[in-house]
N, C-alpha and C positions, 0 to 999 in steps of 0.2 A: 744584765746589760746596763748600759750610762740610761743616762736623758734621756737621750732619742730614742729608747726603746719605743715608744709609742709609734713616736713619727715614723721610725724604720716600719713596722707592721703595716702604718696605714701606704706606704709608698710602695710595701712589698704586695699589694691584694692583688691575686690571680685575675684578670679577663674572662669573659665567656669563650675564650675559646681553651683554655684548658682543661683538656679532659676530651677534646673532641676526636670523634676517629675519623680518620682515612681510609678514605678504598683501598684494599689491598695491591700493590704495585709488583710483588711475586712473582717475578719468573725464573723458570728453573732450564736448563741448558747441558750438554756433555761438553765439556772442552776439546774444540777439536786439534788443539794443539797435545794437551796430552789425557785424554779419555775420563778426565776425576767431573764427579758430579760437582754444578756450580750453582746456587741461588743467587740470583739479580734480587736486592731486597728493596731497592729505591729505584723508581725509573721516570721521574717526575721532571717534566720537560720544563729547563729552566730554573730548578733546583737546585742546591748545594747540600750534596747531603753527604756527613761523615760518622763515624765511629769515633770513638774516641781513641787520644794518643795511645801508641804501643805500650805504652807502662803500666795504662791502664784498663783492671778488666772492668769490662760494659755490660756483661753479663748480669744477671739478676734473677731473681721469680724462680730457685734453682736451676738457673741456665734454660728456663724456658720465654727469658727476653734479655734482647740488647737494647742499649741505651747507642742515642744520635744527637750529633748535633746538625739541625738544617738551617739553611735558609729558603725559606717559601714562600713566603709572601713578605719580600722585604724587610723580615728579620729575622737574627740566629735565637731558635728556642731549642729546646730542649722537647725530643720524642720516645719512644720506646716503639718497640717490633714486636708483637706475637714471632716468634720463628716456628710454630707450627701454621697456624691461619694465612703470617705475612701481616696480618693487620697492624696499621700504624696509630697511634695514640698520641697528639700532642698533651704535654706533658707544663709547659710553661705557657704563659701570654700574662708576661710582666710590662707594665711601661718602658720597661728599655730592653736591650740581647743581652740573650745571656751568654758573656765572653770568657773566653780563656780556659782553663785547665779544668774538668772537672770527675770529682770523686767519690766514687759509693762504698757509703757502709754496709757492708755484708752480714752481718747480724743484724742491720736495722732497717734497711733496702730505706737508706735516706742517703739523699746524694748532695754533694758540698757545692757550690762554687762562686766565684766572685761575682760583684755586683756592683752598678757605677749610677747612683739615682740621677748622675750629668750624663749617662749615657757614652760618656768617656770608657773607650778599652784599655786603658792606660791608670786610669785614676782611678782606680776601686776604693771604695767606702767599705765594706761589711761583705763577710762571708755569708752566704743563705745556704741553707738547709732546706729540701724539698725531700716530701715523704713522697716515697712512690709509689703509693696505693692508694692514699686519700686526698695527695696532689697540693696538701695544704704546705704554705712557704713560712719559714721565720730567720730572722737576725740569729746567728750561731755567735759570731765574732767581727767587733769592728774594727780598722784599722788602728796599730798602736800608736800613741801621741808621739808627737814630733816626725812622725813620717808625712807631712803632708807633701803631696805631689811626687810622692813615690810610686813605683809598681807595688802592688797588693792582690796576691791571690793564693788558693788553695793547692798544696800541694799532691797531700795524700794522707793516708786513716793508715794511724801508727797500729799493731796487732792488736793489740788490746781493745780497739773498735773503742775507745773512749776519750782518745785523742787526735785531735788534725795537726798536720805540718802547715806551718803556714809562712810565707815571706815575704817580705818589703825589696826591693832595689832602688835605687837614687834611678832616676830621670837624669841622662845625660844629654849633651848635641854630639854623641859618636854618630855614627852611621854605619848600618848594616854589623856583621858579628867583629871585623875586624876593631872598627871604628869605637863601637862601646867599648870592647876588651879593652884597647888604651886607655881608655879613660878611667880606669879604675873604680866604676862605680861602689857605693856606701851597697853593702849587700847585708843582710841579715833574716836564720830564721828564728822562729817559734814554735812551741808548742802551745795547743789553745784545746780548755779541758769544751768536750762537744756538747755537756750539760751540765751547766754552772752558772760561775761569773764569766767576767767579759776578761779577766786577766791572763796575762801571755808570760810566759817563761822562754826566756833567750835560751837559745840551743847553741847558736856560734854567729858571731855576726863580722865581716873586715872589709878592706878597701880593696874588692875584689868582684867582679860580676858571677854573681852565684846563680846557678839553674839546677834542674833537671832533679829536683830534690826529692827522691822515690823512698819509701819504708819498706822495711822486711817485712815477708808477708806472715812473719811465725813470730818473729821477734819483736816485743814493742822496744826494746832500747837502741835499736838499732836503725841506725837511716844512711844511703848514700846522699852524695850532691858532690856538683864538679862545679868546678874553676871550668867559666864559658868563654868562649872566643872562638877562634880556628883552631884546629887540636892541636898543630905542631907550633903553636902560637904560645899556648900554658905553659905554665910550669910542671901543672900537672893535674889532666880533666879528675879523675876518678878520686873522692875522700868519702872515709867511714867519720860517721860521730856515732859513738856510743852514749846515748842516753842519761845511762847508770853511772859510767866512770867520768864524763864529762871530755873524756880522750877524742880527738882528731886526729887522722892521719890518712897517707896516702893510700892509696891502693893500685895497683898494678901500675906501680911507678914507671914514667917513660922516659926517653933519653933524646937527643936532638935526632935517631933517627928514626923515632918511631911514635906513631899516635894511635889515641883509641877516643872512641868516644861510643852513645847511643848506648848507654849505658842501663839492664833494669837487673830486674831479681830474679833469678829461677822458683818456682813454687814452694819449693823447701827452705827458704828466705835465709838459707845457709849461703849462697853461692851467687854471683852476679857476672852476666852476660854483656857482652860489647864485643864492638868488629873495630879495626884499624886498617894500619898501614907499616909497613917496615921503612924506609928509605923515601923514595919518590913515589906519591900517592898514583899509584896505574893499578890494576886490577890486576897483572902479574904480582902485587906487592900487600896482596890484601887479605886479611883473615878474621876470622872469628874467634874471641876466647870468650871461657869460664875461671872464675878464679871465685876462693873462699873469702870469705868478708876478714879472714886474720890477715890476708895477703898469703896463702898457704895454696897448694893442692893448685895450679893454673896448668890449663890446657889450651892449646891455639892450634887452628886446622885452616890453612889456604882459603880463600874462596876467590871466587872469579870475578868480582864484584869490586866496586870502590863506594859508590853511591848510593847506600841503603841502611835499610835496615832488618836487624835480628832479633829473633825472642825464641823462645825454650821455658818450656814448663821443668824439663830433666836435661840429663847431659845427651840422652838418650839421641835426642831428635833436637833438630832444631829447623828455622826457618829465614828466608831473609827474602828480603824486595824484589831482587835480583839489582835493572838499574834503568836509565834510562837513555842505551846506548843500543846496545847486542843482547843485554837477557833479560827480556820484554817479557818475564817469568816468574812467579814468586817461584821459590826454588827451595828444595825440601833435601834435608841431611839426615843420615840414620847410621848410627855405630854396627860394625859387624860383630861378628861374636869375638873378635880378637880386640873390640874396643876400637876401633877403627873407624873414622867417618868414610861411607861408601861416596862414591860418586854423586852429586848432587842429582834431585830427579827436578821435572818441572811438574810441577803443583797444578798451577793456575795461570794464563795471559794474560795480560795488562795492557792497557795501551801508556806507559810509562815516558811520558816526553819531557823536554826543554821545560818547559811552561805548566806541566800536572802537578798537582798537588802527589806527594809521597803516598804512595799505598801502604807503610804502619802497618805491614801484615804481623799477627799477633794469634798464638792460640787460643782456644776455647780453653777452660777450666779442665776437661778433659781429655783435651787432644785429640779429640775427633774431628775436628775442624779448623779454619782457619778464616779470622775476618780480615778482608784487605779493601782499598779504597782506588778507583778506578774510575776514567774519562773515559772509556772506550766507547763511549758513541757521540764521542762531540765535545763542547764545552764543558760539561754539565759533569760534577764529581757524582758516582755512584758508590753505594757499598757493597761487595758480595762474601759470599759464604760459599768456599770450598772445604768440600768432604774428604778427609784423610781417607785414600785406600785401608784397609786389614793390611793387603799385602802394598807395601809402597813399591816393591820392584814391578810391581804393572805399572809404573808411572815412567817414561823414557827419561832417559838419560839426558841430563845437560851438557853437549860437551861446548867444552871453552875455546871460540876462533881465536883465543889469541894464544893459547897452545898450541896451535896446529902452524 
């Protein structure tokens, strides 16, 4: 690290209350919209409690805990969940929240994410590293010079578990996604080695709002990231950078009449997933595909949805939000033996409104389950855990009112 290694360590020391547990808040339920076992794993009146985003898995301890972020007592820390006990564990109690994106290394059950010693969600200083067994924090990587008053945070642990993606954006005065998209923000990412020095290797940087910048979960030379704004806005959400060749390029290139975005990796970190739109965004005009990271081998299948989102560990199955109109349902896809997506079934209820935070429904590691994020008793965001049937055909049928 620079200089401040010191000063960062002394700014970074955990609180007494790291490490502390919580009563178990576990409650378990039948759906009585469509019959799948459900755990309620957060039910703390006046809480904010989430999972982390769809790209990323929260899993850990071999999938015997998820990782949260809440707010409980007036600030976002970081928790973990026994999934058998239910028992909650705070996990951070640093002098300021811990904001933004965050991601674990699976060989090393050490979790990455941004950090602002001003307390700023905006202005991050230095990537931290927190061990998730021993709970002890350090400076991984600080922001690179000349970005000052930039966006700064962690993206995601390239395969190889010994590197982070990491990126800057310019701070503009757009407003909201249209707003910055014009503005052409300075975007730029990084590679940053997770036990070294403090230096960063450019990956692709332009005068463009870059996000969503996900790695292959097999491949370390490989990473997606899209061109952000409104999707029929881009020129074009979906780019591969390869690592090794130093090559960019599109990926399921769009046209003026069609968009995709929501974009992650399927498991076999060959293949990458996203839902769009053909023409005029309505839910008669909206689908789900898979396409190969060469731009090779793409499939796309209807869905009834405009406003969500999908994830798939295989091509097998997948899943999506449903929305928050008419399919008040995370909603579950399965190939027939012809290769064929069946009828959507419905999973799980939600209470999905105007105003909810997005339910990011997202498989488990194994596909036995499903973590999605839920207001259904009020203000207050929940997390729950539905159980994939053996047989999904015991799950009814979703049919689409605007088919009928």
């Amino acid at each position: 690290m620079t200089s401040d290694h010191d000063a960062y360590e002394h700014d970074l020391r955990q609180g007494p209350k790291a490490g502390r547990h919580w009563t178990p808040e576990l409650e378990e339920y039948v759906d009585p919209g469509t019959g799948a076992r459900v755990r309620q794993l957060t039910t703390q009146p006046g809480a904010q409690d989430h999972h982390l985003y769809f790209t990323a898995n929260g899993w850990y301890d071999d999938g015997r805990r998820l990782l949260l972020r809440s707010v409980r007592e007036g600030e976002w820390d970081l928790f973990s969940i026994d999934l058998e006990t239910g028992q909650l564990t705070q996990l951070t109690d640093l002098p300021q929240d811990v904001n933004g994106s965050t991601r674990v290394n699976e060989r090393t059950d050490e979790v990455y994410f941004a950090y602002s010693f001003e307390g700023s969600a905006y202005d991050n200083d230095v990537i931290v590293g927190l061990d998730l067994h021993t709970l002890d924090v350090r400076p991984v990587v600080e922001k690179p010079d000349g970005y000052d008053g930039y966006n700064f945070g962690v993206d995601d642990v390239l395969a190889d578990d010994e590197r982070l993606l990491v990126s800057v954006g310019e701070q503009t005065d757009g407003e909201g996604h249209a707003g910055i998209h014009e503005t052409y923000p300075q975007s730029a990412i990084f590679t940053a080695e997770i036990e070294g020095d403090d230096d960063l290797e450019l990956v692709h940087g332009e005068e463009y709002w870059i996000s969503h910048v996900n790695a292959s979960p097999t491949r370390p030379e490989l990473l997606t990231y899209c061109h952000e704004g409104p999707w029929d806005h881009v020129d074009n959400r979906i780019h591969v950078a390869n690592l090794e060749t130093g090559e960019t390029y599109r990926l399921r290139e769009t046209d003026e009449e069609t968009a995709v975005g929501h974009e992650y990796w399927l498991a076999d970190g060959e293949y990458v997933g996203y839902h769009g739109w053909h023409g005029e965004r309505t839910p008669e005009n909206s689908f789900h595909g898979t396409i190969r990271y060469d731009d090779t081998d793409r499939e796309e299948t209807k869905i009834p949805v405009r406003r969500t989102h999908c994830h798939s560990n295989t091509r097998e199955r997948f899943v999506c939000d449903g929305d928050d109109t008419k399919a008040q349902y995370i909603l579950l896809y399965e190939r027939d033996e012809d290769g064929e997506y069946r009828e959507p079934r419905k999973l799980a209820s939600h209470a999905w409104g105007e105003d909810s935070p997005h339910p990011h429904s997202r498989f488990s590691p194994d596909g036995s389950t499903v973590v999605f994020g839920a207001d259904r008793a009020g203000p207050d965001n929940d997390v729950f855990l539905v159980d994939v049937p053996d047989d999904v055909t015991t799950l009814p049928v979703y049919h689409d009112p605007n088919a009928e």
